[in-house]
C-alpha positions in Angstrom: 0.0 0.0 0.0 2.9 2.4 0.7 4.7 1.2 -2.1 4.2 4.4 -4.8 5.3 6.9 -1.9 8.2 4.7 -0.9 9.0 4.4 -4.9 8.4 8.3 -4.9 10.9 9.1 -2.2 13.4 6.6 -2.9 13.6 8.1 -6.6 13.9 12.0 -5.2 16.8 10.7 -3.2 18.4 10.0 -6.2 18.1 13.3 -7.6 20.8 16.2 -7.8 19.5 19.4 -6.7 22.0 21.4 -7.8 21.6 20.5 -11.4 18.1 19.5 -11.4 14.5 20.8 -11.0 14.4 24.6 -10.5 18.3 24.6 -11.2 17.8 22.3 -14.6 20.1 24.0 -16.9 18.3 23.8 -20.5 21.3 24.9 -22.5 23.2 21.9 -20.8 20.5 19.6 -20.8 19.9 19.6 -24.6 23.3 19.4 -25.2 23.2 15.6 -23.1 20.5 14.9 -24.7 21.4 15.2 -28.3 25.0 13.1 -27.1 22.6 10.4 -25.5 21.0 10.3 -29.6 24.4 10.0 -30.7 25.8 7.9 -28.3 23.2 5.6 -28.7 23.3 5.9 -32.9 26.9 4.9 -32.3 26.4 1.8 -30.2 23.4 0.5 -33.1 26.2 1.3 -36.0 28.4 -1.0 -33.4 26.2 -4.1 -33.3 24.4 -4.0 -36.5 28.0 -5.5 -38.2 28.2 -7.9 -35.4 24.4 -9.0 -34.6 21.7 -7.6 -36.1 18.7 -8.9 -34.1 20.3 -7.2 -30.4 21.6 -3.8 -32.5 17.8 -1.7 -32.1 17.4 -2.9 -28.6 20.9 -2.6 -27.5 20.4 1.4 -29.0 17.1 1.6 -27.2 18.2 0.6 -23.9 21.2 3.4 -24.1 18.8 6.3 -24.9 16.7 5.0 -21.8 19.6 5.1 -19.8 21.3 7.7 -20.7 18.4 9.7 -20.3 17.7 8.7 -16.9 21.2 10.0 -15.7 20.1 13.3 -17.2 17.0 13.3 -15.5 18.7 12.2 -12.2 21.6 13.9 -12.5 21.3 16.1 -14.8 24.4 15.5 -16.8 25.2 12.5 -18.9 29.0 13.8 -19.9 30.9 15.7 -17.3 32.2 19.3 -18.0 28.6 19.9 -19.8 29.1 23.4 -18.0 31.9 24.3 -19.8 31.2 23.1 -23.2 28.4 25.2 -23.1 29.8 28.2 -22.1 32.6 27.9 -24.1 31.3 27.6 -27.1 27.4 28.2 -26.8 26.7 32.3 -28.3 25.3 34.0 -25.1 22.8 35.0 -27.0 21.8 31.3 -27.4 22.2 30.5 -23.5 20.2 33.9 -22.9 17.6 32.7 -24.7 17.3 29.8 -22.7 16.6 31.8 -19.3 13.2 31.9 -17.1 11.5 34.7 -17.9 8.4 35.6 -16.0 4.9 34.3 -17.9 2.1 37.5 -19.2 0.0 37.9 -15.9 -2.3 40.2 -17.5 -2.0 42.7 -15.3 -0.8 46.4 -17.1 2.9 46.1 -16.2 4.2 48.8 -14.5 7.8 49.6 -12.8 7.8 47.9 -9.3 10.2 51.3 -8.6 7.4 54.1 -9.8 4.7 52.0 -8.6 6.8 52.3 -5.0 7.3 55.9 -5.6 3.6 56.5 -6.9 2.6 54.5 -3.4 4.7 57.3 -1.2 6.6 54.3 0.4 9.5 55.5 -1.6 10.2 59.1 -1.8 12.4 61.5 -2.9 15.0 63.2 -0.2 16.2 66.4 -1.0 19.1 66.1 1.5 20.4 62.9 0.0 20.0 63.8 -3.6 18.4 59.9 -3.7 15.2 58.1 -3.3 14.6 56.5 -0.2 12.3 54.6 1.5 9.3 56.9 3.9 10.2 56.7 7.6 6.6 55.5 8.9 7.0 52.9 6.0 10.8 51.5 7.5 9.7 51.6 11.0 7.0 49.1 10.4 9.1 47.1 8.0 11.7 46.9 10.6 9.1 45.9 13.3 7.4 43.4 10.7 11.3 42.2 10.2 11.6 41.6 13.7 8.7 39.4 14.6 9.3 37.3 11.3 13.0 36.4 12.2 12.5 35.2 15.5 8.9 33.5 15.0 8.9 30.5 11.8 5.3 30.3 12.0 5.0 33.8 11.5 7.3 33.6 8.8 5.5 30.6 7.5 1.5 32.1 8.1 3.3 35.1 5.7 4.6 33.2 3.2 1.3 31.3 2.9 -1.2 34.1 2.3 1.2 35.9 -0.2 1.3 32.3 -2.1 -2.2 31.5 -1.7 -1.6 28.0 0.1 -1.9 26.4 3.7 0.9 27.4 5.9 1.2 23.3 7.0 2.2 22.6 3.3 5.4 24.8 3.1 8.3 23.1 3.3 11.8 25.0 3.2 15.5 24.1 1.7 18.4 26.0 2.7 21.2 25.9 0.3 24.8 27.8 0.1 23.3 30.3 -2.2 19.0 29.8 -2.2 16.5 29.7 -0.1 13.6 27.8 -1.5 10.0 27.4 -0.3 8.4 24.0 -1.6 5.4 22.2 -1.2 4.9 18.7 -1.5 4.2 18.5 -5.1 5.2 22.3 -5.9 8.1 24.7 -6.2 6.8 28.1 -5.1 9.7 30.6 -5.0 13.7 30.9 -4.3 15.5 33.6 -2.5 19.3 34.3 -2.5 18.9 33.6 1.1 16.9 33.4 4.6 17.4 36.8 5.2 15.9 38.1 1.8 12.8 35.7 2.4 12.2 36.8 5.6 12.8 40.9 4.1 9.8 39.7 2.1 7.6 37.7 4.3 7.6 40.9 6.5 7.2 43.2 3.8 4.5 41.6 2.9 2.7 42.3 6.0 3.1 46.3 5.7 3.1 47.0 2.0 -0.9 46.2 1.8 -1.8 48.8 4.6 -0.1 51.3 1.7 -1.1 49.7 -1.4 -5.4 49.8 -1.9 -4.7 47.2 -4.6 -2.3 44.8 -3.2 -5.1 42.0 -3.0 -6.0 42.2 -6.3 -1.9 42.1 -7.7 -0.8 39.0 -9.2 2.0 36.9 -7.0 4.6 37.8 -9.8 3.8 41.5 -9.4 3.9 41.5 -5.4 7.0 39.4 -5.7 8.9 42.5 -7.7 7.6 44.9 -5.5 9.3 43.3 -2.6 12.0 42.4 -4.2 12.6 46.0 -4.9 11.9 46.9 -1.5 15.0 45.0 -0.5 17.6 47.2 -2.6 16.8 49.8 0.2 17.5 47.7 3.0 20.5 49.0 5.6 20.6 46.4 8.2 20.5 42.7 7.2 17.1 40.8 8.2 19.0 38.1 10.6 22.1 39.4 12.0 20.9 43.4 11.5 24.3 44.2 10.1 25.4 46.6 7.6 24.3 45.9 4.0 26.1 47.5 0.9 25.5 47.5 -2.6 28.3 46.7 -4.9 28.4 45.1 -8.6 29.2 41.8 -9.0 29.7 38.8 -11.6 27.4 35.5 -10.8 28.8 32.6 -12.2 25.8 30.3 -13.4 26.0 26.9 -14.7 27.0 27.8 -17.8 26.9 31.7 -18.2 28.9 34.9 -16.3 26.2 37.8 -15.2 27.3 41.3 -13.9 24.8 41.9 -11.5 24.3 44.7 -9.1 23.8 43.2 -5.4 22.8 44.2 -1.9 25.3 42.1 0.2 25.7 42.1 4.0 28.9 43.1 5.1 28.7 40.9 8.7 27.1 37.5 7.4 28.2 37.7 3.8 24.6 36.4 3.0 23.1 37.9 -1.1 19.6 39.9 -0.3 19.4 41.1 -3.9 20.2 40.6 -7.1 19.9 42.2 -10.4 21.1 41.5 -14.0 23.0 44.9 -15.1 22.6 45.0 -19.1 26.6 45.0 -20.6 25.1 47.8 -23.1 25.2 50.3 -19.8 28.2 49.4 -18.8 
């Protein structure tokens, strides 16, 4: 009777997070897949001199294999990485990246949106936009209470994506933080600290935005994500955070990113592809 889930888990044990699901590299993962189709052409050319009648199967049985690996794995032929990026156009391996889908909604600048919602406004003394007192002394209240308390954090992260707060599950990696469910990815953060910036956020940006109900969970997530470029004391160990430009390496590509770092904990709160034509 318990056979299927015991099947289930055994399988996702098998699995290589870093190079599989939400961290699938598509570039890469065509590329194994079309040396699986040779590899296994190769093996048929092989047998069909020597016996005929196992040739096809022999062929067949590759491909399955092979492809398995890559869906385990998510590498058939180590160094996929590097083959890619080597000689993959990054135009090609742009291409390839997760954009978000049309929500519908009229799409608007999560920064003017901020600034047309007074939370961020324009200081004279600075020269610079910043973010409205009353709106930092809540954030850094709501910031409190969601660092010390999980199932605060967890009764957040639940209304902003619209499931039961008993279903989240999280993974802490070296560099994401992931929110799951059991059957679902929800949404990665560069770390705890830029979740729980968020999760808190999400509590005070609707007493200042009329429509925040109504926004699609793609435009609420850029809204907070923005919010956290402003951020001066890291969510979890309230030291200083500085913003500095950066260059990501990704399974297969280099990004210069801009990138709101803290200084104390080292943790990534946000990150932003800078286009090379500014530069």
């Amino acid at each position: 009777m318990h056979l299927v889930p015991r099947l289930r888990s055994s399988l996702a044990v098998m699995k290589n997070p870093t190079y599989t699901g939400e961290n699938r590299c598509v570039p890469c993962t065509l590329l194994n897949v079309v040396l699986a189709a040779v590899l296994s052409t190769a093996v048929v050319a092989v047998l069909v001199g020597i016996d005929t009648s196992v040739a096809i199967p022999a062929g067949v049985a590759t491909f399955v294999v092979a492809i398995a690996l890559i869906y385990f794995r998510g590498y058939l032929i180590p160094g996929t990485p590097t083959v890619t990026k080597r000689y993959l156009p990054e135009g090609v391996l742009a291409a390839f990246d997760k954009t978000p889908e049309p929500t519908g909604w009229v799409e608007t600048d999560p920064r003017e949106l901020l600034f047309t919602l007074g939370v961020v406004v324009d200081d004279p003394t600075m020269d610079d936009l910043v973010l409205d007192p009353a709106f930092v002394d809540a954030w850094n209240r709501s910031i409190a209470i969601h660092r010390t308390d999980e199932s605060e954090l967890r009764r957040s992260l639940a209304r902003l994506s619209g499931v039961e707060s008993t279903d989240l599950e999280f993974r802490d990696g070296p560099h994401v933080f992931a929110v799951e469910t059991s059957d679902a990815h929800l949404a990665n953060w560069p770390s705890r600290a830029a979740c729980i910036a968020d999760a808190a956020g999400a509590v005070v940006l609707p007493e200042w935005d009329p429509d925040w109900d109504r926004r699609p969970v793609a435009v609420r997530a850029d809204l907070l994500g923005v919010l956290r470029l402003f951020l001066e004391r890291c969510p979890t160990c309230d030291g200083h955070v500085s913003l500095s430009q950066d260059v990501v390496e990704s399974c297969c590509r280099r990004r210069d990113v801009a990138a709101a770092t803290c200084g104390d904990c080292d943790v990534r709160l946000f990150e932003m592809d800078i286009d090379p034509a500014m530069g």
